[in-house]
Each structure stands twice: as structure tokens, then as C-alpha cells.
C-alpha positions in Angstrom: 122.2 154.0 135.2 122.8 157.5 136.0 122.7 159.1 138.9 123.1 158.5 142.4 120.2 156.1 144.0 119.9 154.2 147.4 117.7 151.2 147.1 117.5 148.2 148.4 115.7 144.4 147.5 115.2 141.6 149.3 117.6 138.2 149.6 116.0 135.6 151.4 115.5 136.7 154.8 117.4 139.9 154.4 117.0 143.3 153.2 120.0 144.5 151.8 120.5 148.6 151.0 122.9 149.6 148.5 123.9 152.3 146.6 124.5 153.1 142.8 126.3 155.8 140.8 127.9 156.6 137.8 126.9 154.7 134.3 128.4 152.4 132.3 129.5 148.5 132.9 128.8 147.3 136.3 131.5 147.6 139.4 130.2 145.9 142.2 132.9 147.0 145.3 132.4 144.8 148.5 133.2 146.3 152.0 135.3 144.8 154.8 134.7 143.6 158.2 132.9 146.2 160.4 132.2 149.2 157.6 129.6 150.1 154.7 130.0 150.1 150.9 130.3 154.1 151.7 133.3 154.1 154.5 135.5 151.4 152.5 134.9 152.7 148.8 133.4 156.2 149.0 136.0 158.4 148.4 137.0 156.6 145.1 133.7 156.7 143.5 134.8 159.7 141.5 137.8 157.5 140.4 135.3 154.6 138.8 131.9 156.6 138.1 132.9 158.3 134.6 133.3 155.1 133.1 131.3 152.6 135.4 128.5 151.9 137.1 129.4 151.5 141.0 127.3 148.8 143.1 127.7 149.7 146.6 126.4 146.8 148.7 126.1 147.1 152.3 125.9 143.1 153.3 124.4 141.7 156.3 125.6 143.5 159.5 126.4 146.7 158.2 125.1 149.7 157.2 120.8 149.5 157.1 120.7 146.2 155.6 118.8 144.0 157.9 118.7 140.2 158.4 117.5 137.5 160.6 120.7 138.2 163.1 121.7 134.5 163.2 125.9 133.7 162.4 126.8 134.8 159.0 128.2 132.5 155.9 129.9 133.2 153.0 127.1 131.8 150.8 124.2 134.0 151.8 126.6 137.3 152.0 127.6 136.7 147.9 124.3 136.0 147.2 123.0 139.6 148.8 125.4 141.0 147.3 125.0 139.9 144.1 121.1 140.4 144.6 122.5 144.5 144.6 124.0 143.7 141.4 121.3 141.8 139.8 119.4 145.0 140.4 121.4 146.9 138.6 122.3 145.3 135.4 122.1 142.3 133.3 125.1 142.1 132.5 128.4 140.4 134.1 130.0 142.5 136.6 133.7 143.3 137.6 134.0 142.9 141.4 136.4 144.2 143.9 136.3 143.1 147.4 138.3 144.2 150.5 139.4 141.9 153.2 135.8 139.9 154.0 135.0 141.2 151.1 137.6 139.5 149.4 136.4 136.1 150.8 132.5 137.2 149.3 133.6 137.7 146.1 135.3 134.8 145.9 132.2 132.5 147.4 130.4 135.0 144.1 132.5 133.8 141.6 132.5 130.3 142.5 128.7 130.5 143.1 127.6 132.4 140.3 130.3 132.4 137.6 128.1 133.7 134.8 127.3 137.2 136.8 131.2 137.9 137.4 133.4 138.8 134.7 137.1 139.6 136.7 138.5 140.1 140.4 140.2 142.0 142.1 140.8 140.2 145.8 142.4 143.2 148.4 143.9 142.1 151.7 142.0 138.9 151.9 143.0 135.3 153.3 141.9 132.0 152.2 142.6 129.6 155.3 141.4 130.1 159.0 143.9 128.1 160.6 146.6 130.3 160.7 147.6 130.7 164.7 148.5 134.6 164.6 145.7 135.6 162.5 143.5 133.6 164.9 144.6 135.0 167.7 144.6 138.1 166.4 140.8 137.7 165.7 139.6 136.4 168.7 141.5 139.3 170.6 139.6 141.5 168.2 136.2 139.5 169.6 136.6 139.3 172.8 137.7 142.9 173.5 134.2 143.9 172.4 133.0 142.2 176.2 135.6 143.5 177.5 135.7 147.7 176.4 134.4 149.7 173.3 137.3 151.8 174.1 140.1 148.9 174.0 138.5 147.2 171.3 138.7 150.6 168.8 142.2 151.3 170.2 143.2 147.7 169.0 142.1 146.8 165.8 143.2 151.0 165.1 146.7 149.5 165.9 146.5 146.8 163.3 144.5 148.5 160.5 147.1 151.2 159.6 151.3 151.5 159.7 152.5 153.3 162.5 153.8 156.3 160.7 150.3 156.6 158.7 148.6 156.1 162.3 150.9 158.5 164.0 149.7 161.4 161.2 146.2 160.7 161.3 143.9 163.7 163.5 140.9 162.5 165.1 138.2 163.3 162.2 140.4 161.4 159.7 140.9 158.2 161.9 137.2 158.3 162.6 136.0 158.7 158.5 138.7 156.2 157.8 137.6 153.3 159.9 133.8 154.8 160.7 134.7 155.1 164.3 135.8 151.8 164.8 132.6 150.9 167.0 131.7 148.0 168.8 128.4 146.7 167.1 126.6 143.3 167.2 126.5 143.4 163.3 130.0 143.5 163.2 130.7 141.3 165.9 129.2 138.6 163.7 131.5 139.6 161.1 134.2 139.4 162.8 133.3 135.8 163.8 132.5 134.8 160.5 135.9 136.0 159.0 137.8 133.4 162.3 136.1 130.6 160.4 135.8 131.3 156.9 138.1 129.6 154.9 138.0 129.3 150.8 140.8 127.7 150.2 138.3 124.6 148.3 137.5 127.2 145.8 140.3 128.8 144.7 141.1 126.4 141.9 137.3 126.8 140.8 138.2 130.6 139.8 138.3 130.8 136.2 137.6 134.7 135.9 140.8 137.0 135.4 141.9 137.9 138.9 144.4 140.2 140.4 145.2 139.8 143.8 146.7 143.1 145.9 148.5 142.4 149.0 148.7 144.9 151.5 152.8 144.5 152.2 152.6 146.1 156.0 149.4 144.3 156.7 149.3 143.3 160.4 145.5 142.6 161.0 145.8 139.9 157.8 149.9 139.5 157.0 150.4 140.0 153.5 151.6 136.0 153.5 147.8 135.7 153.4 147.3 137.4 150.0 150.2 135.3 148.2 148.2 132.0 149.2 145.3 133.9 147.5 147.3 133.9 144.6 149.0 130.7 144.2 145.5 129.5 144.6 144.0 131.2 141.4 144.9 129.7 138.2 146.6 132.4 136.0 145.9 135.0 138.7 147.9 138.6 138.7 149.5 139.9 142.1 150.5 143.1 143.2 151.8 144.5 146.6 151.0 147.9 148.0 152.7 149.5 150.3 150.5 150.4 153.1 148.9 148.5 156.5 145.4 146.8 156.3 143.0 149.3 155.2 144.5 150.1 151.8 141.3 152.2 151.0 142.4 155.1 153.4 146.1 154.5 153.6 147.2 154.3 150.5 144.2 155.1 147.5 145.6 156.3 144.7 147.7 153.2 144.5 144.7 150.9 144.8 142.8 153.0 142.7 145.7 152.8 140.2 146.0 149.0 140.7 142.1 148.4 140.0 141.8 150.5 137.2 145.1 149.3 135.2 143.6 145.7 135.7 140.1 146.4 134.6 141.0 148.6 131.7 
């Protein structure tokens, strides 16, 4: 499909909005926790588009997709976004996911094996009974009640290393993390990513995976990412040197990373 499109189609009792560009086989890239197919991935379309079709899902909470509002699960976010890529080819799709998004395409995979081909897991987790990421979480949460202002200064603190942080002006921290705004959508995400926990269907991934840990990580310790691993059968892993939110802190060597393993 060439192009650039927005549409959108229907998953059970959501509407989900995504966005398509480039031609070629299918890349379906899944956002993380607060953000939109465009604020995680947009700036490396150029990277993928010559030789792929790019599936930008926003899922439930983000972006203009709209749902019922009632607490999210794994299940029904891999299905809409999979309903994004069912729209735009037949065909088996290679899907990279960020942090939630890491957890969705592994609940796509293990749901829907026949319509993924390979993974690439970034910064994700598999368990949700790890103490410091739990508090860490619920800090996140409750901040939100508390003040929009202490809530974007945390999670700022945790998404980025300090000397990356320390560098960054104003309009590059806010295109980074899309303002880092308090939002109901992404409150639910947040609460969905304190319970979710995959760790039951790891051993059902039989697609080839490569798993990129995020070595400064303080929001999801890169600890997290080598459990991801040792869970895949045959599974690659990589570390990147760079805090949580590889996409803006360190790009070229995630781009590098995706694109070595897919090609």
C-alpha cells in the first residue's frame, strides 16, 4: 500500500485509528504506555517505509481510538491491534512493540500465531510482581490524583538517563514523551501494565524473536528484558545503551537493531 492513510475499523467495542505508510511486507510497530503509534515510532518511519509497509496502531486509550473506557487487558489490545493489521495486508506481519507494547505483541503472537511472522520485544517485562517496578508504577498512578505537574516531572525522571535528560530543551522533551500528560486513557494503561504479567506465554512463542534491553532502564530495569529472553525458546537479545524510551534516546541504534534482525 502506498502512501500515507489514517483509517480506522472497528474491534469489538472499539474503534481503533491507525496509520499506514510506505509499501512492501507489513511492520506493525506497537506504542508504549501513555503515547500514539506517531510519538513512539514517527520519526523512524523513514527508516522502515522504503522497504515496508508501516502499521501504526493507536490502541485503546491513546491517540483517537475510542473504547468502552472499562480497565484494559492484554487480549482485547492485541486483537485491535492486529484488527489495524488485518486491514492492511493478508499477509503475516513482523511486529515490534515498545514497553506495553512489548507485552501486546506478545498476547499477538500467542493469540494469533498465523498473522505474526518475527518479534522484536523493546523494554518490556513479563512478571508484575517485581516490588520496585511495582512501586515504581503505583507512584506513577497515584501522582496523577495528586499533580499533573509532579506526575510529568516523575515518570520524565525515569524515562530518560540523566545526561540525555539534562541536554534535552523543552520542545524536544515535550515531542519525545508527547508532553507527558496526565490522561484517563493513559491512566488505564498504566494500571493495566501493574498487573499484566505474560510470563505463561513465553514458552508458547515459536516466531523468531529478538529481545532489546534498554541497559539504563529505570522505569522497567533492564533485568526485566533478560527474563523476556530466557523465556523465548531460541530468542536473540541485544542491550542498548540508553534509559526507557529507546525511541527518542537512542534511535539509530534501535533502528539498527530492528532492521539487522528483520533483514
Amino acid at each position: 500500500m502506498k502512501g500515507s492513510e489514517m483509517p480506522h475499523t472497528s474491534v469489538d467495542s472499539a474503534t481503533v485509528h491507525y496509520r499506514i505508510e510506505g509499501q512492501g511486507p507489513g511492520l506493525l510497530l506497537v506504542h508504549g504506555t501513555g503515547a500514539t503509534g506517531d510519538v513512539n515510532y514517527g520519526h523512524l518511519l523513514e527508516k522502515f517505509t522504503d522497504q515496508r509497509t508501516v502499521i501504526l496502531p493507536d490502541y485503546a486509550g491513546s491517540g483517537d481510538t475510542v473504547d468502552d473506557g472499562q480497565p484494559l487487558a492484554l487480549e482485547q489490545l492485541a486483537d485491535q491491534v492486529l484488527g489495524a493489521a488485518d486491514e492492511a495486508t493478508d499477509e503475516p506481519v513482523d511486529v515490534v512493540g515498545f514497553s506495553l507494547g512489548a507485552l501486546i505483541a506478545v498476547m499477538a503472537a500467542a493469540r494469533r500465531p498465523e498473522r505474526v511472522r518475527r518479534l522484536v520485544l523493546v523494554a518490556g517485562w513479563a512478571r508484575n510482581d517485581d516490588l520496585r517496578k511495582r512501586l515504581g508504577f503505583n507512584l506513577w498512578r497515584r501522582l496523577a490524583d495528586v499533580s499533573p505537574e509532579l506526575y510529568s516531572h516523575y515518570i520524565s525522571l525515569l524515562l530518560f538517563t540523566p545526561g540525555f535528560l539534562a541536554n534535552l530543551d523543552a520542545e524536544a522533551f515535550d515531542e519525545a514523551v508527547g508532553g507527558a500528560a496526565v490522561n484517563e486513557g493513559t491512566l488505564r494503561q498504566i494500571e493495566l501494565g501493574l498487573e499484566a504479567d505474560i510470563r505463561k506465554l513465553l514458552p508458547r512463542i515459536d516466531v523468531p524473536t529478538l529481545v532489546v534491553g534498554c541497559r539504563h532502564d529505570q522505569l522497567v530495569p533492564v533485568e526485566h528484558s533478560r527474563e523476556v529472553h530466557e523465556g523465548i525458546p531460541g530468542s536473540a537479545y541485544l542491550e542498548i545503551e540508553s534509559g526507557h524510551l529507546v525511541p527518542a534516546e537512542a534511535p539509530d541504534e534501535l533502528v539498527a537493531a530492528i532492521r539487522n534482525f528483520l533483514d
